[in-house]
C-alpha positions in Angstrom: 134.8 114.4 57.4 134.5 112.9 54.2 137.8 111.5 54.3 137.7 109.9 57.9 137.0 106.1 58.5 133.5 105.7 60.7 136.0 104.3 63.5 137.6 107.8 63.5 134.3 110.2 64.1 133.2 111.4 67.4 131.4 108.7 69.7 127.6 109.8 70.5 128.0 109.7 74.5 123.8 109.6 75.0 121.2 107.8 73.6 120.5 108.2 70.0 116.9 109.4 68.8 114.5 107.4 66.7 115.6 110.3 64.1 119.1 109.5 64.3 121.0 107.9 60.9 123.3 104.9 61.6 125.8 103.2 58.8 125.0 99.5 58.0 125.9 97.4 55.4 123.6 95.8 53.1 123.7 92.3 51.3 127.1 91.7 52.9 127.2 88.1 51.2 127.3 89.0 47.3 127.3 92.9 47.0 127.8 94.8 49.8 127.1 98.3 49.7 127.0 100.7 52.9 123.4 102.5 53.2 122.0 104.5 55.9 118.9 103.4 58.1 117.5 105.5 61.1 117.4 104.2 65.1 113.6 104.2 64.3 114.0 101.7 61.1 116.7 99.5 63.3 114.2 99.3 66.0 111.4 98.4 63.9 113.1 95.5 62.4 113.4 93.8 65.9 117.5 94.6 66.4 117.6 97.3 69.0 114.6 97.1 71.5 114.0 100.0 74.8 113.6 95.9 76.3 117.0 95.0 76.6 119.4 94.0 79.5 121.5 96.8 80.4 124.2 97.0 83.2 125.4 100.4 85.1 128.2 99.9 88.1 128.3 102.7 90.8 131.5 103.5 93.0 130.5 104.3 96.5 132.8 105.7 98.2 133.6 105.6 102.2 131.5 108.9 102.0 129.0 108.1 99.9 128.3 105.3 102.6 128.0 107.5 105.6 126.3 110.0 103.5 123.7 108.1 101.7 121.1 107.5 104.4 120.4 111.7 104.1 121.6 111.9 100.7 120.8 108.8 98.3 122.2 108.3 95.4 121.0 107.9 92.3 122.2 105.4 90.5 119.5 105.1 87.5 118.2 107.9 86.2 114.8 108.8 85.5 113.9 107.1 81.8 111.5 109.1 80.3 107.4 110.1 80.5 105.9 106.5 79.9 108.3 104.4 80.7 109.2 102.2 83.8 112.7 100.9 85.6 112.9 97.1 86.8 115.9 95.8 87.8 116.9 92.2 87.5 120.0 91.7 89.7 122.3 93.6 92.1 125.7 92.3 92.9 127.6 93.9 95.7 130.9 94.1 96.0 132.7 95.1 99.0 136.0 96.2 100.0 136.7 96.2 103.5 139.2 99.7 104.2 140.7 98.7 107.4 137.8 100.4 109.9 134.7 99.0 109.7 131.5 100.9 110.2 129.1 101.2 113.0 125.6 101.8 112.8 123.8 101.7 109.9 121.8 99.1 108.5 120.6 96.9 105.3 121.4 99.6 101.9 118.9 99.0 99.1 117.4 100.5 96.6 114.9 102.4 96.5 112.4 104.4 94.1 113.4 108.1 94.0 110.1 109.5 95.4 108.5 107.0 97.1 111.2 105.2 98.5 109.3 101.8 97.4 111.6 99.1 97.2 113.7 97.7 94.1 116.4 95.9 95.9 117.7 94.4 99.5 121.3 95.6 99.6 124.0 93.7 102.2 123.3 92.3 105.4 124.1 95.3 108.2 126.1 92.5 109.8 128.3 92.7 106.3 128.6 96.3 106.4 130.2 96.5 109.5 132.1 93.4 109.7 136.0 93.2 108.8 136.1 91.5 105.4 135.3 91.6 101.4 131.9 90.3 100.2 130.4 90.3 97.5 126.4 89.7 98.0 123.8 89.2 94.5 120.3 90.0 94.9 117.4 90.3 93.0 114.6 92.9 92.6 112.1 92.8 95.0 109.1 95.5 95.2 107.6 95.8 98.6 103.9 94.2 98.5 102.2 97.4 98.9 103.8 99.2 96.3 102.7 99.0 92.6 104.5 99.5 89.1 102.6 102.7 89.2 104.5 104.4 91.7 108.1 104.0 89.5 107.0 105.0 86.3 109.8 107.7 84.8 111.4 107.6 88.4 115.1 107.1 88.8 116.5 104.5 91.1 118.3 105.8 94.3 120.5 103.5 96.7 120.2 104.6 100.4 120.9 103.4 104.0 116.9 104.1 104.8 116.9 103.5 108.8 120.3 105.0 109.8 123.4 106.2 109.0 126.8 104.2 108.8 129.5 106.1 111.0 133.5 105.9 111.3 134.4 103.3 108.2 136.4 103.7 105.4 135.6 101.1 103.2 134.6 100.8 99.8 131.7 99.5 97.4 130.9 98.6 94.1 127.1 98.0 92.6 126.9 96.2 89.5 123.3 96.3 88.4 121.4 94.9 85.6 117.8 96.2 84.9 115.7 97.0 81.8 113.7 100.0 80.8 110.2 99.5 80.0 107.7 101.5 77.6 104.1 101.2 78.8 
């Protein structure tokens, strides 16, 4: 290991720890010299915050579709005791397969337990029409339903009044949403 370039080592494929040890450089202008600094120390000094924007995009499949009214599917998971999911935007993209789907109705996304709302997905009349779309939203919670109710929940997207039947089309979920420590 000693002789590998940091480019070289093994990528950390989950979220560091405040107790995890980072390489930065130091006084990069006149002297620089590498030094270590923990997640905890990086955090503290305002340039990695829980706060920040982050983006996951889900592949739902012709399946998933049909399925996803008695099987959601997560599509944030749970972040921790204390802390709470809000999304900020939704985009989705649609690819029309060549049969469109019948029944069904609006997809959104829901809170894993509750089913309180987080996001409108697609007009129904989308989801079973004959073309692309691509529809943005933004996060909505129901009136009745309180940041309480989501904290350390995972975010599901499901078809909540009916299934979809027969398509075979395609869609993509682009979402942006922030974790939140109370």
């Amino acid at each position: 290991m000693a002789d590998q370039k940091i480019t070289q080592l093994t990528e950390l494929a989950e979220t560091p720890d405040d107790a995890d040890i980072l390489a930065i450089v130091d006084d990069v202008a006149e002297t620089p010299i590498t030094k270590k600094i923990t997640v905890a120390n990086l955090k503290a000094a305002g340039g990695v915050t829980e706060e920040q924007l982050k983006t996951v995009t889900v592949s739902l499949s012709a399946a998933n579709i049909i399925s996803m009214y008695a099987t959601p599917i997560q599509v944030i998971a749970a972040p921790g005791a204390g802390k709470v999911v809000t999304i900020d935007q939704v985009v989705w993209s649609f690819t029309y397969g060549g049969t469109a789907f019948t029944g069904g109705a609006v997809p959104r996304i829901v809170e894993e337990t509750s089913s309180a709302l987080m996001s409108y997905g697609p007009p129904t009349a989308g989801m079973t029409g004959t073309a692309d779309f691509i529809e943005v939203g933004r996060a909505q919670i129901d009136t009745n339903d309180t940041m309480l109710q989501v904290v350390n929940k995972a975010m599901l997207v499901t078809n909540p009044t009916g299934a979809f039947a027969d398509g075979n089309s395609t869609m993509k979920l682009f979402i942006r949403y922030r974790i939140i420590t109370l």
